[in-house]
N, C-alpha and C positions, 0 to 999 in steps of 0.2 A: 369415584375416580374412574374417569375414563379408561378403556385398554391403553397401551402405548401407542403413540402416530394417532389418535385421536384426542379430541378436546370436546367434552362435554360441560363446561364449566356454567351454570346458572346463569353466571352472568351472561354468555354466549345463545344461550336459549332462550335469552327473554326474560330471565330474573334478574334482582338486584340485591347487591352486598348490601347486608342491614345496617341500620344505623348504630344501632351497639349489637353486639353477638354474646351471648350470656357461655356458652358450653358446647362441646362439641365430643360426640362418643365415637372410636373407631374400633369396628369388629373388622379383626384380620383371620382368618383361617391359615397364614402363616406370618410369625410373627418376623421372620425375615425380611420380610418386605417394610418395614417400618421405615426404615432410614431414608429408603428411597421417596416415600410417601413425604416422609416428613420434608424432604429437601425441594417438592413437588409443591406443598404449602408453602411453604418460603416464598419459593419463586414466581405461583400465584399471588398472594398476600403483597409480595415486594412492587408486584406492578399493578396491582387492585384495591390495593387497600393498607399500605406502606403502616400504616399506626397498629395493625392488628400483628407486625413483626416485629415494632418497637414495645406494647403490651401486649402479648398474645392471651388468648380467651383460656378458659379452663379446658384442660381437653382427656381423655379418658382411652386407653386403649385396652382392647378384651378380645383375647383369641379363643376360638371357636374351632370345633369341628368340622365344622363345613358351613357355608354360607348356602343359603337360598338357590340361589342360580350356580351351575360347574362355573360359567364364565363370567363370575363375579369376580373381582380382585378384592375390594376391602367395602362395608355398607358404611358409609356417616350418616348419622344423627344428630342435628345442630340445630340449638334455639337463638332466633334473634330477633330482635325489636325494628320493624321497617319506619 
């Protein structure tokens, strides 16, 4: 997830939403931020890929100590079938 006022999304970069998505892990360093993330997927999902909001994929979350980078906000790990 991009910082706020930024958009990094795969798809914007040059990737592409898979054709099916098996699982998706999210490491948060504060678990407060969840809701917002999660409302952030929604709203991705709703204009990228609308069926992943009506069956959403298995998805995992695990808070951490500290994430890799300070200006990290959260890491996903997601497997999908192109």
């Amino acid at each position: 997830m991009a910082r706020p006022g930024t958009d990094r999304s795969g798809h914007e970069t040059g990737g592409q939403l898979p054709q099916e998505s098996g699982q998706n892990d999210h490491v948060l360093e504060k678990y407060e931020r969840l809701p917002g993330i999660s409302g952030y997927r929604k709203k991705y999902f709703t204009e990228h890929a609308p069926e992943l909001v009506k069956e959403p994929v298995a998805s995992t979350v695990v808070q951490v100590a500290s994430l890799p980078m300070e200006d990290f906000l959260i890491e996903i790990e997601a497997i999908g079938i192109l």
